[in-house]
C-alpha positions in Angstrom: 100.1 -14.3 9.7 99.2 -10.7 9.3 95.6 -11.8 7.0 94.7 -14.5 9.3 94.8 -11.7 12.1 92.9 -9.3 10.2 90.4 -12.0 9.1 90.2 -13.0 13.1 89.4 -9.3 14.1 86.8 -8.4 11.4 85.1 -12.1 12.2 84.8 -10.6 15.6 83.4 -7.3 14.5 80.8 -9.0 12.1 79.5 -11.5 14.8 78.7 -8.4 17.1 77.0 -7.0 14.7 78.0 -3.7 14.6 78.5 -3.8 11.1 75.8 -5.0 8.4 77.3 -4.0 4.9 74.6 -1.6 4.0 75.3 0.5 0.5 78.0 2.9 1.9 78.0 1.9 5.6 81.7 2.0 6.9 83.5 1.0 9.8 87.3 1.5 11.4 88.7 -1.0 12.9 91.9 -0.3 14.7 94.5 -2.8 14.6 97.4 -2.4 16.8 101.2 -3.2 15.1 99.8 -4.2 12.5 101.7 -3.2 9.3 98.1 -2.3 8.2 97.1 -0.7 11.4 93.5 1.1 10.3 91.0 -0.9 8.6 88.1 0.1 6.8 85.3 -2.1 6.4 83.2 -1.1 3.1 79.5 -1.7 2.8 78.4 -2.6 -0.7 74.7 -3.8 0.0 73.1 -7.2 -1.1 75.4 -8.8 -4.2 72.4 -9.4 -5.9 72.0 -5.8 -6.4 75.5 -5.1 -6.8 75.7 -2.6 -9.7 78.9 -0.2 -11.0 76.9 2.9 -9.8 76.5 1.3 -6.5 80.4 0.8 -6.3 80.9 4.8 -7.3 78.6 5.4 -4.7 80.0 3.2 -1.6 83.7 3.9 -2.7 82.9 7.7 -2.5 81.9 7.3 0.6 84.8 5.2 1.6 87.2 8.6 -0.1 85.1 10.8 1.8 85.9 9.3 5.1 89.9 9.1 4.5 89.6 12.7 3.4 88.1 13.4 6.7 91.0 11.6 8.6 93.9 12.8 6.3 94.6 9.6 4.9 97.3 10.3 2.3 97.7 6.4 0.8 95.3 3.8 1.2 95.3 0.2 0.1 92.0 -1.1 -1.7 90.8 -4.6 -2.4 88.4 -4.3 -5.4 85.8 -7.0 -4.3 85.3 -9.7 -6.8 81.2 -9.5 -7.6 81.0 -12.9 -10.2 77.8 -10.9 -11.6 79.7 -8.1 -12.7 82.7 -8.2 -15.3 85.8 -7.4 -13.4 87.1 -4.3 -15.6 83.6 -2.6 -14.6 83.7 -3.2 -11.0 87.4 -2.0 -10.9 86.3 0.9 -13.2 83.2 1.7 -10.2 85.5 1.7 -7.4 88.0 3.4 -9.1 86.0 6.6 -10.1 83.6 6.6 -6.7 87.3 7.3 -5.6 88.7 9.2 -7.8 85.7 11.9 -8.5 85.5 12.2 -4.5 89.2 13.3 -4.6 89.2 16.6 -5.1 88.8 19.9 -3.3 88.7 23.3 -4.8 90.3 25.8 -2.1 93.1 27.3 -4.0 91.6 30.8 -2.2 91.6 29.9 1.6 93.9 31.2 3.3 96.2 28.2 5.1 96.7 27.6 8.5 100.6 27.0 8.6 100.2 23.8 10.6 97.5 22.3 8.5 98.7 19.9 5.5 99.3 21.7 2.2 97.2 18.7 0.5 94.5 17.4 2.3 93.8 14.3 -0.6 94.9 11.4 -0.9 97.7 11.2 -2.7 98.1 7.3 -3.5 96.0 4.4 -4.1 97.4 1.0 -4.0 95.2 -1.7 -5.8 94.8 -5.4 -4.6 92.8 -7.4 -7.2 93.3 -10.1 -9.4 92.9 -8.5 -12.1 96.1 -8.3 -14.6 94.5 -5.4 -16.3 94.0 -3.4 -13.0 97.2 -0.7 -13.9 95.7 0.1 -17.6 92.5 0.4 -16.8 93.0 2.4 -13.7 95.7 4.8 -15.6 93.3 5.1 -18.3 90.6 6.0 -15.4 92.9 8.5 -13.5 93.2 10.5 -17.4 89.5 10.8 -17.3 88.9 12.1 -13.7 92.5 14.3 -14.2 89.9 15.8 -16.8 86.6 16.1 -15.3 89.4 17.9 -12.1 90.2 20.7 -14.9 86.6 21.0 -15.8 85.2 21.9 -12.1 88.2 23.9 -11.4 87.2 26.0 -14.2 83.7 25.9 -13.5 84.7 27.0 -9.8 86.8 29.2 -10.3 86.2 33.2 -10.4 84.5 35.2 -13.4 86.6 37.8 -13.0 89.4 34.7 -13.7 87.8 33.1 -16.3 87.2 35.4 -18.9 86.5 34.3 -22.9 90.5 35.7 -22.9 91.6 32.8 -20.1 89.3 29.6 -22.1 91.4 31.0 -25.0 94.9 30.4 -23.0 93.6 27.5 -22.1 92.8 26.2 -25.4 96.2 27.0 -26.6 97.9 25.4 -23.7 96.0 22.2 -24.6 97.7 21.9 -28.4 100.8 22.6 -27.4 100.7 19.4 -25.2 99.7 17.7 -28.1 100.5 17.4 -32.2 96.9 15.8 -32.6 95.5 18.8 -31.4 95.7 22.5 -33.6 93.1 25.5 -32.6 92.8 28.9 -33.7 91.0 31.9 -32.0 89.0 34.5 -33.5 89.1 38.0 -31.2 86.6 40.9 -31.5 87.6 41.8 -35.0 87.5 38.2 -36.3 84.2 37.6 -35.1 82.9 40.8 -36.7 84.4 39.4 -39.8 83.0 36.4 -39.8 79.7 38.0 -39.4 79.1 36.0 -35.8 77.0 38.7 -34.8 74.5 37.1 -32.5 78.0 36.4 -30.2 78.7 40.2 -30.7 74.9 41.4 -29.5 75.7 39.1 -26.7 78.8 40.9 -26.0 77.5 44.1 -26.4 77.5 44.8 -22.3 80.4 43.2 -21.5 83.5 44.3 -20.1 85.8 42.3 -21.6 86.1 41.1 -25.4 84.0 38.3 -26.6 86.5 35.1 -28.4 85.6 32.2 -30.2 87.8 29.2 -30.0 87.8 26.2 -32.7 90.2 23.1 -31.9 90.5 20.2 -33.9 92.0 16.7 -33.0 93.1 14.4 -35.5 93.5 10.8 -34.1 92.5 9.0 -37.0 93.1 10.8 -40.2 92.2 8.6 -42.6 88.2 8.6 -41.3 86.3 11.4 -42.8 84.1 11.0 -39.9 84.1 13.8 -37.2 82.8 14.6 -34.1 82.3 18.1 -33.2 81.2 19.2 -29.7 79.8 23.2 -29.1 79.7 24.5 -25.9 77.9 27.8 -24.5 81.0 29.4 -22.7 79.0 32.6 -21.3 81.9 33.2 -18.6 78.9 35.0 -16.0 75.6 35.4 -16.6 73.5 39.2 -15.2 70.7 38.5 -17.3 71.5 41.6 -18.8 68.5 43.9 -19.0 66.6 41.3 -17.9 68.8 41.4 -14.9 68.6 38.5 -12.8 66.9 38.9 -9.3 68.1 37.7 -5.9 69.0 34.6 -5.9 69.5 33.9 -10.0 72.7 35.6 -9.9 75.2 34.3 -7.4 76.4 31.4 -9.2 76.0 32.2 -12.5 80.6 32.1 -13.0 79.4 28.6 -13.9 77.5 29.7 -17.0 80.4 28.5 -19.1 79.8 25.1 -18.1 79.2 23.7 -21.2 82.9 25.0 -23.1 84.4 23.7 -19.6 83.7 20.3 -20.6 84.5 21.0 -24.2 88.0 21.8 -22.5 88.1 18.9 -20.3 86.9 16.8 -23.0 89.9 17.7 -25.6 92.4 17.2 -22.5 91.0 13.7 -22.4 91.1 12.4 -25.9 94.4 14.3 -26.9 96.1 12.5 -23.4 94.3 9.2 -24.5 95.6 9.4 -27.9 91.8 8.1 -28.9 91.7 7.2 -32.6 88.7 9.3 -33.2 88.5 13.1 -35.1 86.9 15.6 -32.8 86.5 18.9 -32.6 85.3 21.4 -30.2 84.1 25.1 -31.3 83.4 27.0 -27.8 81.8 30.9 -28.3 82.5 32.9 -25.0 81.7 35.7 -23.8 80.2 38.1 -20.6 76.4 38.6 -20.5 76.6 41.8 -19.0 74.7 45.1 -18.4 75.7 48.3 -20.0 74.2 51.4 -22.2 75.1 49.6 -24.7 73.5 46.0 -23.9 71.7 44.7 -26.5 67.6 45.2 -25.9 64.4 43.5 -26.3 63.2 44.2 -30.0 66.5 44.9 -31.6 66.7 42.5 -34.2 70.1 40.7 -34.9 70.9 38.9 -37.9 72.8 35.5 -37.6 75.9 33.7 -38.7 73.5 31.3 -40.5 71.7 34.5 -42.3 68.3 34.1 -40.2 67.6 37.4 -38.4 66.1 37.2 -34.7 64.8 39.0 -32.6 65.6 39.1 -28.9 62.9 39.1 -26.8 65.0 38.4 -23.3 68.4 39.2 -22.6 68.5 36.3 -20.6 68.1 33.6 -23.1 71.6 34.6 -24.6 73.0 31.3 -24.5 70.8 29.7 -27.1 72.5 33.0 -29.5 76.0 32.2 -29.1 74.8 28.4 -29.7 72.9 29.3 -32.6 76.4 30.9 -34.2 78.7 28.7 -33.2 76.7 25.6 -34.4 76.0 27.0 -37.8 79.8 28.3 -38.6 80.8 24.2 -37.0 78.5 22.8 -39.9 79.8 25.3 -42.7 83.5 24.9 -42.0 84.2 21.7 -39.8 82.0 19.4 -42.2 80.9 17.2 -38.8 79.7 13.8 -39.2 77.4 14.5 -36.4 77.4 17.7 -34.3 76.3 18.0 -30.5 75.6 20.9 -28.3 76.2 21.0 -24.6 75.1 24.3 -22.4 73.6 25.2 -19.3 70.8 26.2 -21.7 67.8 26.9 -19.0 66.0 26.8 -15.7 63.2 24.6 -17.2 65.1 21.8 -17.4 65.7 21.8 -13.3 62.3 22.0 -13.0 61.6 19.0 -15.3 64.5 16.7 -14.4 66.4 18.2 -11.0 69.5 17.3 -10.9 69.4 13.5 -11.5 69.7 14.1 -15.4 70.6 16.2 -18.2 68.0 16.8 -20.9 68.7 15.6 -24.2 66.7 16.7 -27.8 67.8 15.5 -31.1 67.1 15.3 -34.8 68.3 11.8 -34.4 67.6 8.8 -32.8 71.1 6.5 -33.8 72.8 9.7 -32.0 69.8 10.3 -29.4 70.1 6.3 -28.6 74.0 6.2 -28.3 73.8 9.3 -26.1 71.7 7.5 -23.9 73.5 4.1 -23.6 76.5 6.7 -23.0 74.9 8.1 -20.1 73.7 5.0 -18.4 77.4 3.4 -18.6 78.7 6.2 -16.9 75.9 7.3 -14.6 75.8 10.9 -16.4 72.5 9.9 -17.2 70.5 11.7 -20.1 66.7 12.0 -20.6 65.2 12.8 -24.0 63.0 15.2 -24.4 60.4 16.2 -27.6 61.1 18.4 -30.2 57.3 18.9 -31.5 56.3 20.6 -34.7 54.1 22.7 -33.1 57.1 24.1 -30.6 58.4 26.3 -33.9 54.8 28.2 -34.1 56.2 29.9 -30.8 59.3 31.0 -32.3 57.4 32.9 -35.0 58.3 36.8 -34.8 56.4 39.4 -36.6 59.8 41.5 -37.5 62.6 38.8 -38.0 62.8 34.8 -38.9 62.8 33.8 -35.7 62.3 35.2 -32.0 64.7 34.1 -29.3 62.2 33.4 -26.4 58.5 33.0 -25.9 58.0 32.4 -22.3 58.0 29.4 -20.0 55.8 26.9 -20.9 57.9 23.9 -22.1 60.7 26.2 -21.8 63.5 24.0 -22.6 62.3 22.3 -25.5 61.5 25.4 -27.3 65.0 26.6 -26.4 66.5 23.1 -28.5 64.3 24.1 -31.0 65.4 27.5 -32.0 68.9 25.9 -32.0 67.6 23.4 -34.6 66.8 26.2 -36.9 70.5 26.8 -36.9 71.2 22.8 -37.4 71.9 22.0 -41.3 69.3 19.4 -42.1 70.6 15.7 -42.9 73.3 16.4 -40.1 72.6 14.3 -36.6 72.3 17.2 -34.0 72.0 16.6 -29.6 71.1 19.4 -27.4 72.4 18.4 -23.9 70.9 21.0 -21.2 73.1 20.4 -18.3 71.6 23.4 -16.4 70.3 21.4 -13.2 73.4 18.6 -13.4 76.9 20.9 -14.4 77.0 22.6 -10.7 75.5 21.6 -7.1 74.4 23.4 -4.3 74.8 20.2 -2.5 77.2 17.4 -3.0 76.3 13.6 -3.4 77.8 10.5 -2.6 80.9 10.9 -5.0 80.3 14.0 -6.7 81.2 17.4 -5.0 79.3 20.5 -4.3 79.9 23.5 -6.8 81.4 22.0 -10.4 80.7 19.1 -11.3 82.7 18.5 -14.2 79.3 16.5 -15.7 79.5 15.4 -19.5 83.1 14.7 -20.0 83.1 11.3 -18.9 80.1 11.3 -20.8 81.4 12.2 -23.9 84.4 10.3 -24.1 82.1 6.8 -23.0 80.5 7.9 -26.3 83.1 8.4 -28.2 84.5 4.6 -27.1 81.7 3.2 -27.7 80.6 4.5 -31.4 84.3 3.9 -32.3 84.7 0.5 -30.1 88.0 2.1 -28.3 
């Protein structure tokens, strides 16, 4: 038969020893009229230390080398690991394939006799597990979301504009009832009194918007999630103008409402029984006459006045504004924050983890267990007392920077100003982990689309979905 032949060929290459099933060591084995006729051998090291990020990481490997060779459809036999509950390991192998599969070129130009799709295009799954097709669909609705996110991340700034998250937002509730949203424009924000987003704005070229959808999958709960993201479409720096170096990929400065976006697509498509709302302020930080300057004072949303001090930690404004209206008129259960918030937190973490502050440790805790499930892994940091003595300003409440020692936790704390107490409030910087000069083993260079599978692991688990 055609297994016993397979099983006689890869004896063969084993007892040569030219493969030793290393973590994400593959081989090719080329089998002549065979209906199967290219066979991969997969490396998943020692099954003692078999784990479901070890699977994401061999299995991205594994996508990465089809993609190489064009593969279009590939069978896959999800190995049974005894240690490891089936559903995870099929859930490991399918995302180290899925988030492998995907290219963002929609700008290069074509050769005509190159394929017009270079992914693969169909996974067939051999496992005994009756389950396989719901978890795997359910799987395939995730990473379809984490694909939007990076293509928005990757895409231009002169694209992605606070105008195009706002066509995007309303493209997302018309594909579902669950989901309504409403957008303020220039002249709403100003009368809404957002007016640390309109300082922001100030230098822009293009009108600053502020978008607020709400998904109601379980109305009868009076408990709601609400998710804020920074959406600053490109970053200068504004008069404190970036240098060499600080600037190039700064189109991904709107991370953080990217996976708001992705987020929403997820839960809507999912049809999660869960209420969850996302509230994304957007705009340019640019550089004009009219930029706003260190030592103007700006009062916000919330009533507290500030005063800027660097034109470059704008992010932590819009934050502050769009957090305090999401506590006034959303009424969250809990309320989290998600921005690529500041340098700092490279330099404390790299790119292995997000940061992660909070008022709370249930939340902080949940977060965590989240992260780990999912290998978007968090790291929490302090939120000292002592932090607030540096947001002290001799002209306004608050000051929005006091330079870089401990940079990133001083930046959570001024949000926290704007946090209503008795509310549980995350800050997730994603600064070092939401785009990649370099890929890894299953996530790409450029977007990566981190904190939507993230979020929706946490949303599952507090709501046991």
């Amino acid at each position: 038969s055609e297994d016993l032949l397979l099983s006689n060929l890869i004896g063969e290459v084993l007892a040569l020893g030219d493969f030793k099933g290393k973590e994400g060591e593959t081989l090719f084995i080329y089998a002549s009229g065979e209906v199967d006729n290219r066979l991969c051998l997969l490396g998943l090291g020692p099954q003692e230390k078999a784990s479901v990020e070890g699977f994401r990481k061999s299995f991205g490997v594994l996508a990465k080398g089809c993609l190489s060779k064009n593969f279009k459809r590939i069978n896959v036999v999800v190995p049974d690991v005894f240690e490891i509950n089936s559903s995870e390991v099929i859930q490991g192998v399918a995302e180290g394939l899925l988030l492998t599969n995907y290219i963002f070129h929609r700008h290069k130009h074509r050769d005509p006799e190159e394929p017009e799709d270079h992914l693969i295009q169909s996974i067939h799954w051999i496992t005994s597990n009756p389950d396989v097709l719901k978890i795997v669909t359910e799987i395939e609705t995730v990473c379809e979301a984490v694909y939007y996110t990076r293509d928005l991340v990757n895409e231009c700034a002169d694209i992605v504009t606070p105008q195009y998250l706002s066509d995007c937002a309303k493209e997302l509730a018309r594909q579902s009832n669950a989901v309504k949203v409403e957008i303020f424009d220039r002249a709403k924000i100003e009368k809404e009194g957002l007016d640390l987003l309109l300082a922001v704005s100030r230098g822009a070229a293009v009108d600053p918007s502020f978008i607020i959808m709400e998904y109601r999958g379980n109305p009868r709960s009076k408990e709601k999630i609400v998710l804020v993201g920074k959406g600053v479409t490109y970053d200068t720096g504004g008069l404190h103008l970036k240098p060499l170096g600080g600037m190039e990929t700064m189109k991904c400065d709107m991370s953080g409402a990217a996976v708001c976006l992705g987020a929403m697509s997820a839960v809507s498509k999912l049809q999660m029984p869960v209420n969850f709302s996302i509230v994304i302020p957007a705009t340019e930080n640019g550089i004009d006459a009219k930029s706003y300057k260190p030592g103007d004072v700006y009062q916000s949303f919330a009533g507290k006045s500030v005063e800027m001090t660097n034109s470059d930690a704008e992010g932590r404004l819009i934050l502050a504004d769009g957090l305090a209206y999401a506590i006034k008129n959303l009424h969250p259960s809990c309320i989290i924050d998600i921005a690529t918030l500041t340098g700092a937190i490279e330099i404390a973490l790299g790119s292995e983890a997000a940061g992660l502050m909070s008022n709370d440790d249930t939340l902080a805790d949940e977060l965590i267990s989240a992260g780990k499930k999912c290998a978007e892994r968090l790291w929490r940091m302090p939120l000292y007392e002592e932090y607030k003595e540096r947001l002290k300003s001799d002209i306004a409440d608050l000051k929005s920077w006091n330079g870089r020692p401990a940079g990133a936790n001083v930046a959570a704390t001024f949000l926290q100003h704007f946090v209503k107490e008795g509310i549980p409030w995350a800050h997730i910087d994603i600064a070092a982990t939401a785009y990649l000069s370099e890929g890894k083993k299953y996530i790409p260079k450029g977007g990566t689309g981190y904190g939507v599978r993230l979020i929706i692991e946490f949303l599952r688990n507090r709501f046991k979905v």
